[in-house]
C-alpha positions in Angstrom: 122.2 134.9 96.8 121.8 138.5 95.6 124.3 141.2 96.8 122.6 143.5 99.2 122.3 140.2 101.1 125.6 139.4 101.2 125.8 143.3 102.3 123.2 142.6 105.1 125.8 139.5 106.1 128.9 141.3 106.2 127.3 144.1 108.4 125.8 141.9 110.7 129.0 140.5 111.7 130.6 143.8 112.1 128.0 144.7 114.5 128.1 141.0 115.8 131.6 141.8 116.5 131.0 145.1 118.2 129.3 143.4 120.6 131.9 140.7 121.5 130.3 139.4 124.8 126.5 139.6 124.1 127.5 138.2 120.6 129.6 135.4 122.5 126.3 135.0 124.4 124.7 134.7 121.5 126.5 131.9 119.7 126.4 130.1 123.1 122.3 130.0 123.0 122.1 128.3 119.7 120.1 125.5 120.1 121.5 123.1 117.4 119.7 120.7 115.2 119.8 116.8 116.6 123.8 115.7 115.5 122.5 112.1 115.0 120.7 110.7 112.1 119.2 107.0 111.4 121.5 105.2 109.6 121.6 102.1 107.7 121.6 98.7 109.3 124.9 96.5 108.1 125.3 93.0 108.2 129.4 93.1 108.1 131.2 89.4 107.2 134.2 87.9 109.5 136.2 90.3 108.0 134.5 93.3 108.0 133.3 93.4 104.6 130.0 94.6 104.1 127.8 91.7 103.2 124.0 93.6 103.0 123.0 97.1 104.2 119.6 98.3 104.6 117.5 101.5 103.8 116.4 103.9 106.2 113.3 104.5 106.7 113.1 106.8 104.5 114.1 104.9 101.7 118.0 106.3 101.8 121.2 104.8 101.7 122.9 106.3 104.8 125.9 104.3 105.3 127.9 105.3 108.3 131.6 105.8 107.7 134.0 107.5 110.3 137.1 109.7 109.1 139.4 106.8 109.0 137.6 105.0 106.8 137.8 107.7 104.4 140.6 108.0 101.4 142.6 111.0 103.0 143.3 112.3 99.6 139.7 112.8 98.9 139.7 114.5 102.2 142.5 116.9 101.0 140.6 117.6 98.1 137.0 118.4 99.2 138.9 121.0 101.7 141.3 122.1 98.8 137.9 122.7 96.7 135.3 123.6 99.3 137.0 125.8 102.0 141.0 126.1 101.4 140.8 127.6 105.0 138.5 124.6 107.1 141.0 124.8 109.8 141.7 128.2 110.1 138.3 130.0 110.6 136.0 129.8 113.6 132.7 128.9 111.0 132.9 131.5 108.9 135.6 132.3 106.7 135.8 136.1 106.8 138.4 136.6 103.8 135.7 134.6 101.6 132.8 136.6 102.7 134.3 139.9 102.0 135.8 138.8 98.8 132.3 137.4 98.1 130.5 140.7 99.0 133.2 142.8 96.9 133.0 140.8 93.6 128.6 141.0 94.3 129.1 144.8 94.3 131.7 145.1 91.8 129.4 143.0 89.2 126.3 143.0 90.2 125.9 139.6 90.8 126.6 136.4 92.8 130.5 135.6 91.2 131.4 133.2 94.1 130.1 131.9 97.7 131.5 131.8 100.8 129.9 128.9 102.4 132.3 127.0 104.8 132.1 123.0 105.1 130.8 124.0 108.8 128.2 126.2 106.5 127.3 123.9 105.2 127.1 121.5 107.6 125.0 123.4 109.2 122.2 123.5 106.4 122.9 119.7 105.8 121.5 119.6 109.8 118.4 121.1 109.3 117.8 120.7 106.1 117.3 124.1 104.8 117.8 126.9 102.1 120.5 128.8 101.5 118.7 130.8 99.2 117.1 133.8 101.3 119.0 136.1 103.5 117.3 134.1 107.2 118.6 131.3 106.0 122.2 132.4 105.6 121.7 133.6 108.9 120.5 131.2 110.9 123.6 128.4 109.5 126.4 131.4 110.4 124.4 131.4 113.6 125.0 127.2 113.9 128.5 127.1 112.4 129.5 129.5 114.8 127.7 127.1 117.4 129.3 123.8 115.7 132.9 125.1 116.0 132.8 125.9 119.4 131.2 122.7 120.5 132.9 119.7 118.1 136.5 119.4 116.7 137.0 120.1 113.1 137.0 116.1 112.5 133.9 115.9 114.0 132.3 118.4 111.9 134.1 116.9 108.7 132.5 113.9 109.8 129.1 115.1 109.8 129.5 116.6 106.3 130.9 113.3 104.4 127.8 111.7 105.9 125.3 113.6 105.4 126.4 115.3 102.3 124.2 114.5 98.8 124.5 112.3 96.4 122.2 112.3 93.8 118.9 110.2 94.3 118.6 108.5 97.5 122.5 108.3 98.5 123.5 110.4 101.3 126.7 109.8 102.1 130.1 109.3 100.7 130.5 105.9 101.9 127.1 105.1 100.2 128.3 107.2 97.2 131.2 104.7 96.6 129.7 101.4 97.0 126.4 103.2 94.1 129.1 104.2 91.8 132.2 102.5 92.6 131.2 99.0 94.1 133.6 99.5 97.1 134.2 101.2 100.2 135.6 104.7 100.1 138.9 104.0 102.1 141.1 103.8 99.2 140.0 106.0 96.1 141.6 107.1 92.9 142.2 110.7 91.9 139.4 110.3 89.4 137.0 108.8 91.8 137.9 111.4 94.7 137.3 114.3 92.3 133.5 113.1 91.7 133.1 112.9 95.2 133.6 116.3 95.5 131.9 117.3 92.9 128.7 115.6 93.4 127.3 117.5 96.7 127.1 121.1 94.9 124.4 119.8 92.5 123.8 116.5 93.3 120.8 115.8 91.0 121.9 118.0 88.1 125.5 116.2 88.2 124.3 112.7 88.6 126.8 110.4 86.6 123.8 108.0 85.9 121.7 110.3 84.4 123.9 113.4 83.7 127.2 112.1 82.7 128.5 114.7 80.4 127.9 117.4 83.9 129.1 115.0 85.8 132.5 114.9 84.2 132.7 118.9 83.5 131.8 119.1 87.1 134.9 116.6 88.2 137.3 118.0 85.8 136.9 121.5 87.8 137.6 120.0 90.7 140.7 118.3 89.2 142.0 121.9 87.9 141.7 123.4 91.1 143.2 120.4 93.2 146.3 120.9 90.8 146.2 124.2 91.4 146.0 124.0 95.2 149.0 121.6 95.1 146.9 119.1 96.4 148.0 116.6 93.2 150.1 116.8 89.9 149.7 118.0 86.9 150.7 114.0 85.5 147.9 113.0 88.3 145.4 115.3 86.5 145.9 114.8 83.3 146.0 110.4 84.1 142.3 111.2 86.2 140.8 113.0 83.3 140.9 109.9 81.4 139.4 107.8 83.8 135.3 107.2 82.5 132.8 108.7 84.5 130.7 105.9 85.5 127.2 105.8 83.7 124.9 103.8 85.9 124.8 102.8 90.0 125.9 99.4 91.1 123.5 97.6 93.4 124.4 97.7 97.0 126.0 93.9 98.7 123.1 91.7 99.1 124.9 88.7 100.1 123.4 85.8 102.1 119.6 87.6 102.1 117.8 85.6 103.9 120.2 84.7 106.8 120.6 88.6 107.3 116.6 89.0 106.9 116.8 86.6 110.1 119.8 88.3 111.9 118.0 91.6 111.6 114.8 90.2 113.0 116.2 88.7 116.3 118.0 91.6 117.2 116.6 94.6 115.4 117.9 97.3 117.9 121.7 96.1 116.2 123.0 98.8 114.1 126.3 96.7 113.4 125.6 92.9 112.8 128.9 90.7 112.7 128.3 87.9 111.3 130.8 84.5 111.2 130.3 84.5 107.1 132.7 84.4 104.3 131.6 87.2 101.7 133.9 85.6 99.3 132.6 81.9 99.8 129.2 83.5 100.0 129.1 84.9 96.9 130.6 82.1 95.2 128.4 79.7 96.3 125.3 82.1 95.3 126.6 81.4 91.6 127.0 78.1 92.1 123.2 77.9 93.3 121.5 79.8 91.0 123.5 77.9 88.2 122.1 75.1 89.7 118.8 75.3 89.9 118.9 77.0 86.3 120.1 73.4 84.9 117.9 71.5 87.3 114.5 73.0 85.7 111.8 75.3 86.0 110.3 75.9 89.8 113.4 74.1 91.3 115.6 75.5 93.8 118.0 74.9 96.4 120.0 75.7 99.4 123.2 75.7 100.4 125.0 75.6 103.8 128.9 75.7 104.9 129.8 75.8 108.3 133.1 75.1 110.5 132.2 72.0 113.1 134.8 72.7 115.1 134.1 76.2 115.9 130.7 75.9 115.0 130.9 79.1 112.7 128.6 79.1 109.7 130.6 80.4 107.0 127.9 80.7 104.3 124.2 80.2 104.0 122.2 80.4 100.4 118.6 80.0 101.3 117.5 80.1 97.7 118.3 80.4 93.9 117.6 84.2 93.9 116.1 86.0 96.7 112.7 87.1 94.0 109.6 86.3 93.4 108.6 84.0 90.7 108.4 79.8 89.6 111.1 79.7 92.3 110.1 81.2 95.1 113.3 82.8 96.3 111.7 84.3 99.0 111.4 81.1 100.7 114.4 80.3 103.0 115.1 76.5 102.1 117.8 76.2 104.9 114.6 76.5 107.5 112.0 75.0 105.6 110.8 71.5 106.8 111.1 68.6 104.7 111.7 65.2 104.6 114.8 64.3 104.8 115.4 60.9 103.2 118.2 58.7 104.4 120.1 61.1 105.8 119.2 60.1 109.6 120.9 56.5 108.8 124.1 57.1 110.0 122.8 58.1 113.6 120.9 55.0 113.6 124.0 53.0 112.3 126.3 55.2 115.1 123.3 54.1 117.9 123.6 50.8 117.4 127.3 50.9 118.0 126.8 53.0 121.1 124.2 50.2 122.2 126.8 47.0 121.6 123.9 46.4 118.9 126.5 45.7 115.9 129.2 46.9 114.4 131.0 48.0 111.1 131.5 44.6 110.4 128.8 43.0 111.9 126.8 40.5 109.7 123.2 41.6 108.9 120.4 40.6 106.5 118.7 42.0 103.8 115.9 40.0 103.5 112.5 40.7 103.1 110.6 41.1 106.5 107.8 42.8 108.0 107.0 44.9 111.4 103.5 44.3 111.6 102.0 45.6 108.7 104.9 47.7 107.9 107.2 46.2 105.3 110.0 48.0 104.1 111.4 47.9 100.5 114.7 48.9 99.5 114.7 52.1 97.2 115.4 49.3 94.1 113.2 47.0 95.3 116.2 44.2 95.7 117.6 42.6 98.3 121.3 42.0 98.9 120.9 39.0 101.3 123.7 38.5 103.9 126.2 42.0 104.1 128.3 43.5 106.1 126.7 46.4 108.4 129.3 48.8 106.5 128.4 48.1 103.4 124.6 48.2 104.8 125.4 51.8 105.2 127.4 52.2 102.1 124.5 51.1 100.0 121.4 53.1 102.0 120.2 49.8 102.4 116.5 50.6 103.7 115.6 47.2 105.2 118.8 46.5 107.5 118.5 49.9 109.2 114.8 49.6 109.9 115.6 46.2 111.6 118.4 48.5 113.9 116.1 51.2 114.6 113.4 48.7 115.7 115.9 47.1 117.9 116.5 50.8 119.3 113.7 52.0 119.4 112.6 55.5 117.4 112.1 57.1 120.8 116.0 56.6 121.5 117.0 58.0 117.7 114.2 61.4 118.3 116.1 62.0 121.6 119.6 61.9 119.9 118.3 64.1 117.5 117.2 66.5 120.2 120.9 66.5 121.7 122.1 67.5 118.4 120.1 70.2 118.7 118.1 68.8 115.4 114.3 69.9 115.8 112.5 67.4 114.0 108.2 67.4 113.4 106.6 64.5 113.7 103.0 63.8 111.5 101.9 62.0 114.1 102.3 61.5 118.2 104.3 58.8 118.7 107.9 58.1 115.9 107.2 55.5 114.1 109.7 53.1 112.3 109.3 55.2 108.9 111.6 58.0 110.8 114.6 55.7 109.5 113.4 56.1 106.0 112.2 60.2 105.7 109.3 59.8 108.2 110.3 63.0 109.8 110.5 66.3 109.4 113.7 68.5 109.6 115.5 71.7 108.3 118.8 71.9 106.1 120.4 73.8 109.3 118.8 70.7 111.7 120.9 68.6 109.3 124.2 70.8 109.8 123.6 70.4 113.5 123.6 66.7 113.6 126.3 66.0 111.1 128.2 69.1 113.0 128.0 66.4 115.8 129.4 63.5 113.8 132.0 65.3 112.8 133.3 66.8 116.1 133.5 63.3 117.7 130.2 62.8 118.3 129.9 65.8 121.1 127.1 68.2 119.7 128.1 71.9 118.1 125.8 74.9 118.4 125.8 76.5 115.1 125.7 80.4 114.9 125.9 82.8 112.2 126.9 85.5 115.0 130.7 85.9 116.0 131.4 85.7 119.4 129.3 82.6 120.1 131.0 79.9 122.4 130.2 76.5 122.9 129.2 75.0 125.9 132.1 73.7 128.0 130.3 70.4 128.2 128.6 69.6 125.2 125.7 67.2 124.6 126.9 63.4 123.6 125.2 62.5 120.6 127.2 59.3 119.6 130.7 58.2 121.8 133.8 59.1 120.0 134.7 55.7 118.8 131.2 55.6 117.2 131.7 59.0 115.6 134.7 57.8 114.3 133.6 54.6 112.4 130.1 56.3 111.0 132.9 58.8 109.4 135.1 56.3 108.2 131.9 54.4 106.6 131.0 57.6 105.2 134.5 58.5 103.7 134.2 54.9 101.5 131.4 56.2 99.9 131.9 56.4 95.7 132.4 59.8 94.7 129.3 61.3 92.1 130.1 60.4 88.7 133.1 63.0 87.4 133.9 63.9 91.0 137.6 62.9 92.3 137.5 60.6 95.2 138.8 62.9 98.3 138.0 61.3 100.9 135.2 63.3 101.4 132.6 61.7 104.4 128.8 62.1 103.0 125.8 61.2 102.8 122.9 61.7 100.0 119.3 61.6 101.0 115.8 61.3 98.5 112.6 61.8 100.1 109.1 60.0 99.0 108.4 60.7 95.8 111.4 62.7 95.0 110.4 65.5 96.8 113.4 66.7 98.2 117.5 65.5 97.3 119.8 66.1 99.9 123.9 65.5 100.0 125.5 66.6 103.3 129.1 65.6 104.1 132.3 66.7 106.3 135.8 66.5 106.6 138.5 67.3 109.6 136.7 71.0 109.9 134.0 71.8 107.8 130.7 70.7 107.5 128.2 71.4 104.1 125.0 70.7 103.0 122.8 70.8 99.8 118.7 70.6 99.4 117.5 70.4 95.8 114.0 70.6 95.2 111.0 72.6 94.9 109.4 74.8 97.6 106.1 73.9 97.2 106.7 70.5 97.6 105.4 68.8 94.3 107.8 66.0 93.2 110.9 65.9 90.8 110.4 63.4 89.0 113.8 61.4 88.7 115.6 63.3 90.9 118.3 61.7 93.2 120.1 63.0 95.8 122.9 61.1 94.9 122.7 62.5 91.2 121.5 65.9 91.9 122.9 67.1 94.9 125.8 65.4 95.6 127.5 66.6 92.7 126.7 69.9 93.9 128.2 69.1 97.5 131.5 68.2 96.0 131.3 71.6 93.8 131.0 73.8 97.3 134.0 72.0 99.1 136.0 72.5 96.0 135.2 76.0 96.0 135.6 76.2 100.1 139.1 75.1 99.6 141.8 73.4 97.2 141.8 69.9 99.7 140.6 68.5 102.2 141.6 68.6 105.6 142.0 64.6 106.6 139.2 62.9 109.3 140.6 62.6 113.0 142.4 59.0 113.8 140.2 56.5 115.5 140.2 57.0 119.2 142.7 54.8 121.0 139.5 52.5 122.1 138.3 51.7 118.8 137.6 48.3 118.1 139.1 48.0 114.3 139.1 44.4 113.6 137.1 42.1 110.8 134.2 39.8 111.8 136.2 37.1 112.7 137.5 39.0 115.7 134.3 40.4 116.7 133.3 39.3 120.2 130.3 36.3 119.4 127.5 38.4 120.1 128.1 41.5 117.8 129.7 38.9 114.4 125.8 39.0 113.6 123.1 41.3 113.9 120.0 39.5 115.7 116.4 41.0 115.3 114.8 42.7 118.5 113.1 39.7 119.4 116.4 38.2 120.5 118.5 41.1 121.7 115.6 42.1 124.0 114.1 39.3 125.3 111.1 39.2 127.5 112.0 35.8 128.7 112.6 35.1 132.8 116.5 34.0 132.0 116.9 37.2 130.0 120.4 39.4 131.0 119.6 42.4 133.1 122.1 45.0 134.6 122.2 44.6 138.4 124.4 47.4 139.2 124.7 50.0 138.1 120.8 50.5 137.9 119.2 52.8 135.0 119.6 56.3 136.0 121.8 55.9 138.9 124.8 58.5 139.6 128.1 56.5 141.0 131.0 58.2 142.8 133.3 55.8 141.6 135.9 57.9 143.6 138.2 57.7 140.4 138.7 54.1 140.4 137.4 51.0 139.0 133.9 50.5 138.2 131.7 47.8 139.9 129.8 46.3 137.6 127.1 43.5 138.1 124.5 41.1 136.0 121.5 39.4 136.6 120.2 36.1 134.9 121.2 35.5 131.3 123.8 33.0 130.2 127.8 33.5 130.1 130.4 34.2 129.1 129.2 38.1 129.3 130.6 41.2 127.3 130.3 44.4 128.6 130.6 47.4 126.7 130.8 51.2 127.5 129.4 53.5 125.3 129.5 50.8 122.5 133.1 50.1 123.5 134.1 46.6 124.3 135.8 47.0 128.0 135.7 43.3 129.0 135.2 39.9 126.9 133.7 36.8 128.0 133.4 37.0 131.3 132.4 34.1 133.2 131.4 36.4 136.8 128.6 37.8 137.3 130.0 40.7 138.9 133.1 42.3 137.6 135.3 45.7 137.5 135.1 47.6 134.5 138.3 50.2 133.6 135.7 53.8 133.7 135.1 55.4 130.4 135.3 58.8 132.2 133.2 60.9 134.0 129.9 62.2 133.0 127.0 60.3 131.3 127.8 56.6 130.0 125.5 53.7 128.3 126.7 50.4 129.9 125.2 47.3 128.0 125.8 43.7 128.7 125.8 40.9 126.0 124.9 37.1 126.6 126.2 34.1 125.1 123.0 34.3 123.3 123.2 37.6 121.8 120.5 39.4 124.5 121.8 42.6 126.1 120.9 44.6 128.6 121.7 48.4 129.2 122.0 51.0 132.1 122.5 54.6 131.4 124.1 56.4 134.6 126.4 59.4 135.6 129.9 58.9 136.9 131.2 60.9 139.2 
């Protein structure tokens, strides 16, 4: 600015001044610049730390801080630097303005400014020049205007986040996470210097490209914070050592794709909370991309880590890297739809017990056998002969849970599915028995929901990434409690991957046809987890296991979740825990679905209560009642045994409790009957 424009300044104030009402008048018109400005969209962790921040639309990082957030030191020093008087003047800092227009005509030249923060606030506002005598004008003209219509905060406010950066940062809080990697609440003298620094020439004092003007630049604000008292000579002389950084930091991209998502269902959010960990998050990024990078070329994998009691997910790593490339990072592998192996078994196994079809210890076969033209094969291509339905399980036998779901029926395993809130795609109309084995299609987060589920005692959990998500007071039933229990005890017996510790740990590993897709998912008292391994395009892996690749990986993200294990729930009081021996007749061995639903006239059938029915049982007893079918009969609720060879055909049954129940009555021949109705 040259000095007869400083001259023109000074005098319009005095005549401004002359004029006290029509220039009171006068400030009162201004018609200010909008106070608002986009800025950036945040995805913010459980905590509050900042997980991933977007651009504007302009390509800028505007991150919105509010005065509290700030380091008050810094504060004390921009004011200390910029405008010793901020809280004192009305705008315009008078004693400057002279001193400014005496040393212009005593020299010659422009020796000092007299800009206020408000000043230049102003100019930040609109976006203008400060270089021709209007200019000057028109921001004493809105200072003026500011100061009578915000509080000094406010206007500081405005400043440290609009302020310049250097490149595309506007912002302090922006200007800490480029340079610093952090949020600007707590700074050190060195850092809070630079800050201040930075806005006067923020291109020609970048520290990533001009260092060396960068640290003259933060060294004069350092001499004049000493000499404003504002810190100590010891404080100065400590902060002068301290290295200018030399290039920006990249801004918190954690958890990509999950934020992509959480941006797209709700993009009129400015704030997103989300129910992640940032510190599990990013440890379980490096866990995945060190994965895949020792799996092979054009692998990758997802991760997922949720609480099943609350139904919180606490981290989600859709891919290796969120790139382009052999990998396809893009791709979100915790939605993608794949096969998903043998991980449906233990539903099927849990059914089963729901439907008084076996039991842990229930004797079945592992023969070869055929359902029509479909003959299943164990993944070894042996056969076991007579086992235990627990070490069925154990094993991922193939051909003993086919011969469970075909007594079910995969119409009664889809619609459990659906009350785990599981979405599953079917290639064709109708399931098929080949759902037991992979024949379906379902996400990595449809697989958190189900064994969510398991793990919570069988009652369904919604799964949410959003805080302040509730479950439903009364949840869907996917398996009865006592069911739940004994898939999760069967699950906890599983070997441990080779050079994991056995913790107890309930999983199960899946491998799809032709080792497409490896899956591990497993749970203990309150967290759930589960790995895909595999490549996006869906070509095969040759050799790879679930139980080789991704379990290993599994037992890697629980050890990283936490130091132990939180222990499985005790068995519900119900449970029936005894060997084979004291198994009621019909459930010591598994018989096919010829047997246990038999077309024949003598065959059991439920009497009362029919299918469907809802019973006021008025908080009693319940009346139960069976047609044809040869005694003794056992009746179970729910899968649980509540009454053992009977000899009546009519009985009372102690209720399971109110709400939806399975009743199934057993034979002295092993056929059963069921009745699915609603107690009141």
């Amino acid at each position: 600015m040259s000095w007869y424009s400083l001259w023109f300044l000074a005098l319009a104030l005095f005549l401004a001044a002359l004029g006290r009402d029509r220039f009171d008048q006068w400030v009162d018109a201004t018609e200010l610049p909008p106070l608002a400005v986009e800025t950036s969209v945040e995805m913010l962790d459980r905590n509050g730390v900042l997980l991933r921040a977007y651009t504007v639309a302009d390509g800028r990082w505007r991150l919105a801080v509010s005065l509290d957030g700030v380091d008050p030191d810094y504060l004390k020093m921009l004011i200390a630097y910029e405008d010793k008087r901020f809280y004192d003047h009305h705008g315009v800092d008078t004693v400057a303005m002279m001193r400014a227009v005496g040393q212009a005509v005593w020299h010659r030249e422009f020796v000092s400014g007299a800009s206020t923060l408000t000043m230049q606030v102003a100019r930040l506002l609109e976006n203008g020049t400060t270089g021709l005598w209007p200019g000057k004008f028109r921001q004493i003209r809105v200072a003026l205007a500011l100061e009578r219509r915000l509080t000094k905060d406010e206007i500081l406010a405005l400043y440290v986040n609009r302020a310049p950066f250097g490149g595309n940062l506007e912002g302090v809080r922006a200007a800490t996470f480029a340079y610093f990697g952090k949020e600007p609440r707590r700074l050190t003298v060195a850092q809070a210097a630079l800050l201040v620094a930075l806005p006067q020439s923020p291109e020609y004092r970048r520290p990533d490209r001009f260092n060396g003007a960068a640290h003259d630049a933060r060294s004069r604000v350092l001499a004049r914070a000493e000499g404003a008292g504002v810190i100590g000579e010891g404080a100065r002389i400590a902060a002068e050592t301290e290295t200018v950084p030399a290039k920006r930091q990249p801004f918190p991209a954690l958890a990509p794709h999950l934020t992509d998502r959480m941006r797209a269902d709700e993009p009129a959010t400015q704030v997103h909370r989300l129910t992640l960990d940032s510190a599990l998050q990013a440890r379980l990024q490096v866990l995945a991309e060190r994965a895949a990078r020792e799996a092979g070329q054009r692998q990758s994998i997802a991760l997922m880590v949720a609480n099943h009691r609350t139904g919180e997910i606490l981290a989600s790593v859709g891919s290796a890297g969120y790139e382009p490339g052999a990998r396809e990072g893009f791709v979100d592998m915790t939605q993608a739809v794949r096969s998903p192996g043998s991980t449906l078994k233990p539903l099927i196994y849990g059914l089963a017990f729901d439907q008084g079809l076996a039991h842990p210890e229930t004797l079945i076969e592992d023969r070869p056998v055929a359902f029509g033209t479909y003959a299943p094969q164990n993944f070894d291509g042996e056969f076991r002969g007579t086992v235990r339905v627990r070490e069925a399980l154990e094993m991922s036998l193939n051909i003993p849970v086919v011969k469970l779901l075909n007594a079910l029926g995969p119409a009664r395993l889809m619609a459990h599915l659906r009350r785990a809130g599981t979405e599953a795609e079917l290639p064709g109309d109708q399931p098929g028995l080949a759902v037991a084995l992979g024949g379906v299609g379902v996400s990595l987060e449809g697989l958190m929901r189900l064994y969510s589920g398991l793990s919570n005692g069988g009652k369904a959990v919604v799964l949410s990434a959003r805080q302040g998500v509730r479950q439903p007071e009364v949840p869907q039933v996917v398996l009865s409690s006592e069911s739940a229990w004994m898939i999760g005890d069967i699950l906890s017996d599983i070997p441990p991957p080779r050079g994991a510790a056995r913790t107890g740990l309930a999983y199960k590993t899946g491998t799809s046809y032709g080792h497409r897709d490896a899956w591990a998912i497993g749970y203990d008292g309150t967290h759930v987890a589960g790995v895909w391994m595999g490549r996006p395009d869906g070509t095969p892996v040759p050799g790879a296991f679930g139980g080789e690749v991704a379990a290993p990986i599994l037992f890697e993200a629980f050890a990283l979740l936490k130091p132990s294990l939180d222990r499985l729930p005790p068995p519900p009081p119900s449970t029936l825990i005894v060997g084979n021996a004291g198994l009621p007749q019909p459930l010591k061995r598994f018989r096919p679905r010829d047997a246990a639903f038999s077309d024949a006239p003598d065959a059991p059938a439920v009497a009362f209560p029919p299918d469907g029915a809802r019973v006021d049982t008025g908080g009693g007893m319940l009346s139960v009642k069976v047609r044809d079918g040869r005694p003794p009969f056992t009746w179970l609720a729910d899968g649980r045994p509540v009454l053992l060879r009977s000899h009546d055909r009519s009985a009372m049954i102690p209720l399971p409790g109110p709400g939806y129940v399975t009743l199934s009555v057993i034979d002295s021949e092993g056929r059963s009957a069921h009745s699915a109705v609603w107690l009141d």
